[in-house]
C-alpha positions in Angstrom: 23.5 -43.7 -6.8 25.4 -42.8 -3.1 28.3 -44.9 -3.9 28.0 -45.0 -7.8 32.1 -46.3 -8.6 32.9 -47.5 -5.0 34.2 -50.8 -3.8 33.4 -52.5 -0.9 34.1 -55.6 0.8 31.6 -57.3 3.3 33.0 -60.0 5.2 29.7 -62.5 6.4 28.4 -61.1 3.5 25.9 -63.9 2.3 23.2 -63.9 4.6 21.1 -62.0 7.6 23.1 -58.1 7.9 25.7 -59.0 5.7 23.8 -59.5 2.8 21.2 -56.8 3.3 24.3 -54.3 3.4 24.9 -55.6 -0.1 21.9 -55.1 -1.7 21.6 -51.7 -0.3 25.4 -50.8 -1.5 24.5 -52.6 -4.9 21.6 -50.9 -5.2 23.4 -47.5 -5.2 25.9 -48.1 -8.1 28.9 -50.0 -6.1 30.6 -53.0 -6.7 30.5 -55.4 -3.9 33.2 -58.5 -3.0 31.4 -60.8 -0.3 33.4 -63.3 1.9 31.8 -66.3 3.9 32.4 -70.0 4.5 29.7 -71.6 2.8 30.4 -71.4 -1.3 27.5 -73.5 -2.8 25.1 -71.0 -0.8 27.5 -67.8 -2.2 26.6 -68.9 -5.6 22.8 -68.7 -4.9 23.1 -65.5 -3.0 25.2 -63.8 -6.2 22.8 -65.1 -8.5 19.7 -63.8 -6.5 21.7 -60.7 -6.0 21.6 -60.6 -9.9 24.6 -57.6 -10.2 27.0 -59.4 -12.9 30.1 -58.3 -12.1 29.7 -55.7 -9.9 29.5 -58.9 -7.3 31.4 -61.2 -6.2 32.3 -64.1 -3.9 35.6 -65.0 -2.0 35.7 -68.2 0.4 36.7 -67.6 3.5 36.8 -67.8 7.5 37.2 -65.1 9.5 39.0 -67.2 12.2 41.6 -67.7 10.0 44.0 -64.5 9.4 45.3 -65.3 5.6 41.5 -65.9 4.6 40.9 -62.6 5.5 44.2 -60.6 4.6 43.6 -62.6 1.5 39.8 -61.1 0.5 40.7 -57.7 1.6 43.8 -58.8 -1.0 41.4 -60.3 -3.7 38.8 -57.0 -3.7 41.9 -54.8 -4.6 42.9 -57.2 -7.2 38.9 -57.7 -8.9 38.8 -53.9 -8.5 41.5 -52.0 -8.4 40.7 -50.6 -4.8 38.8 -50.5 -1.9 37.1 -47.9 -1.0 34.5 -49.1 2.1 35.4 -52.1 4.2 32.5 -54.1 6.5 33.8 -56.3 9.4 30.1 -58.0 9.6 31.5 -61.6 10.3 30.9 -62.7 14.0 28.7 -64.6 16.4 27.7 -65.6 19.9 29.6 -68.8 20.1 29.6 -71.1 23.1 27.1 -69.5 25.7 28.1 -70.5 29.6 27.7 -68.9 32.9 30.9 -66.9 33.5 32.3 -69.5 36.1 32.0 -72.4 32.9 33.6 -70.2 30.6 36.0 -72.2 28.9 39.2 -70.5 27.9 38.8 -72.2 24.4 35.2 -71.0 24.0 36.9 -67.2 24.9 39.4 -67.0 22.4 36.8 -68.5 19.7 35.1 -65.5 20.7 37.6 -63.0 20.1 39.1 -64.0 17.3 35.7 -64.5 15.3 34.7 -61.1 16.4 38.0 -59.3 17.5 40.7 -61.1 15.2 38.8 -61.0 12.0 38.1 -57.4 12.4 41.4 -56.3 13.2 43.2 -58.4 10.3 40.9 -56.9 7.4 41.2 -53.3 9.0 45.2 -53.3 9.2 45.0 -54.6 5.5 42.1 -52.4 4.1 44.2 -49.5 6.0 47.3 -50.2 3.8 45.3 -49.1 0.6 43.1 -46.3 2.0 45.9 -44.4 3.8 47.7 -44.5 0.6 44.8 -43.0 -1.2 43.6 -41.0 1.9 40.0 -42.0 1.5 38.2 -44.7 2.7 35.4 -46.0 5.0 35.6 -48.7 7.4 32.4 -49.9 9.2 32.2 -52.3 12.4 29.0 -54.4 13.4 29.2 -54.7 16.6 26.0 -55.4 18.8 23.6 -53.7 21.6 26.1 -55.9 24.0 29.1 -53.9 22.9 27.0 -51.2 25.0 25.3 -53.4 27.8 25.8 -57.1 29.3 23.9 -60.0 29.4 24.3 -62.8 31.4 25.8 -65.7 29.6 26.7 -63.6 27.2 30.7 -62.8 28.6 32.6 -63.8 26.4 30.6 -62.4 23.5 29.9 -59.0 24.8 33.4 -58.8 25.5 34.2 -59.1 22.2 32.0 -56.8 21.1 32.8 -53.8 23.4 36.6 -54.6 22.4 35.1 -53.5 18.6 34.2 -50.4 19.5 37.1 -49.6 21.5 39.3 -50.3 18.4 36.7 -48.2 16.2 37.6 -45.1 18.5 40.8 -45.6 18.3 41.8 -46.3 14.7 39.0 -43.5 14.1 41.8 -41.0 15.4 44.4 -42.4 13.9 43.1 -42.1 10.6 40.6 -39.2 10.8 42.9 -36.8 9.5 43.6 -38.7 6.4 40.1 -39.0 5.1 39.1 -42.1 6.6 36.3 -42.7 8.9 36.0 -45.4 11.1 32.6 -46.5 12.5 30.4 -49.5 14.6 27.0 -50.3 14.3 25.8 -51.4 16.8 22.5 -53.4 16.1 19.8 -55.1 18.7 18.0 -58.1 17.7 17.3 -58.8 14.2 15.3 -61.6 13.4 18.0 -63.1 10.6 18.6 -67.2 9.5 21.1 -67.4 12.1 19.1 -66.2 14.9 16.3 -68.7 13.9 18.7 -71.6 13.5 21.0 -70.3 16.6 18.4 -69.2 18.4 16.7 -72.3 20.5 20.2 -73.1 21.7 20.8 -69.4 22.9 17.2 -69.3 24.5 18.4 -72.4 26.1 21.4 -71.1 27.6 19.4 -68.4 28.8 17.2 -70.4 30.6 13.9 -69.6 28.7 11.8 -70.8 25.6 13.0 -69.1 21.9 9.5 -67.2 21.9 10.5 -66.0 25.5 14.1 -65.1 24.3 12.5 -62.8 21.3 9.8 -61.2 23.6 12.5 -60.1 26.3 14.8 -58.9 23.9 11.7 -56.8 21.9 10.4 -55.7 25.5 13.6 -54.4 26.2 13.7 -52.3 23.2 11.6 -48.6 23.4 9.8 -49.4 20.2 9.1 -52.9 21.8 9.7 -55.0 18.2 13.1 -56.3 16.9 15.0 -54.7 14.1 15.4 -55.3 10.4 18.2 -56.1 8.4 17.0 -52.8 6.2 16.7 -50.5 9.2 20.9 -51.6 10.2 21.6 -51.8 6.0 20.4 -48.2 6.5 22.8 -47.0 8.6 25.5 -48.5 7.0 24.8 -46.8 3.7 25.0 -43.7 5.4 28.2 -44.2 7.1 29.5 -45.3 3.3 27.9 -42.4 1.6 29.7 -38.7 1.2 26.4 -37.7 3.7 28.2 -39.5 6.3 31.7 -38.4 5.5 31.5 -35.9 9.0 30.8 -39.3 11.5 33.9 -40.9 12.9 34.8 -43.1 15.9 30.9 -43.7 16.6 29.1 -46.8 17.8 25.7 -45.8 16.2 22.8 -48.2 17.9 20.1 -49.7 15.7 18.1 -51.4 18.4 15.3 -49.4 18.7 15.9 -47.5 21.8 17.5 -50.7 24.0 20.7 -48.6 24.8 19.8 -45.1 24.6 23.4 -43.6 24.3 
């Protein structure tokens, strides 16, 4: 029981890494707010979950700023606190050759990865500062570390992550909070399966191709699972990980070895 009394929020918390991070947080005694757009699947998810009240589920878009001020809001007011804050909520978007790069398809990019992330950090901050604990945890991605072709505007986005994760990790260090990304290669979740023939696409190549590169590309030449990155992230919640701050911490078996 790691985190037996905590509270944590997990935006994109319903399916793929999100949800994996709260059955392994549930697991160890916390009580878990989720956020995502899609209620009627939120419902199934909590009752499959099966954790009462330590769970539950508020709507939301992580586009949208007052959805996500609002959860981080909504956690504190279901549980008094907050003690451990995942920004999971993000995506690929629109992928085009750099030259095609639409400036809309750019800022959808950054605010679903970058905005979000930033909006329930500044709010999350205003309760754990006053407090002086707390635990904030970013997913980024293996492209936060390397590029990919087609993959700008997304990779982008995801390196901007972990420069904000070093730099509110100073800010807030010597207060008691730690501030970390994950930084996770190809996990085979719902949305890579229903995302993925598109992506493959962009890439020029079939979906099995797309899986195979990514896997070959990887030292232990398989993709990741969601419990191998859940892992992680119950470390950097735990007391055990209380000494790790400003980190991008790769989960992608050995694809960016730094």
């Amino acid at each position: 029981m790691k985190l037996n009394g905590k509270v944590a929020a997990i935006t994109g918390g319903t399916a793929g890494i999100g949800r994996g991070i709260a059955e392994a947080y549930l697991k160890e005694g916390a009580s878990v707010a989720l956020m995502a757009r899609n209620e009627e699947k939120a419902k199934k998810v909590l009752s499959e979950l099966g954790a009462g009240e330590r769970c539950v589920f508020f709507a939301g878009d992580a586009m949208v700023q007052g959805d996500v001020e609002g959860f981080v809001d909504k956690t504190v007011a279901q549980f008094g606190t907050i003690d451990i804050l995942v920004n999971n909520a993000g995506g690929a978007g629109d992928l085009q050759p750099l030259v095609d790069l639409s400036d809309e398809a750019f800022d959808e990019a950054m605010k679903w990865n970058v905005y979000g992330t930033f909006w329930a950090t500044r709010r999350a901050l205003k309760t754990m500062t006053a407090k002086q604990s707390g635990r904030i945890i970013n997913i980024s991605s293996v492209e936060g570390k390397h590029g990919k072709a087609v993959f700008t505007a997304y990779t982008t986005a995801k390196h901007a992550i972990i420069g904000m994760t070093k730099s509110a990790a100073r800010e807030v260090g010597p207060i008691g909070v730690t501030v970390n990304a994950i930084c996770p290669g190809l996990v085979i979740t719902d949305i890579i399966k229903n995302n993925g023939p598109q992506t493959a696409e962009a890439m020029g190549i079939t979906f099995e191709e797309m899986i195979d590169t990514f896997a070959q590309d990887a030292a232990i030449k398989r993709p990741n699972t969601v419990e191998e990155v859940a892992a992680m992230a119950l470390l950097l919640a735990s007391e055990e990980g209380g000494g790790i701050t400003g980190a991008a911490l790769s989960v992608d078996g050995g694809t960016a070895q730094y």
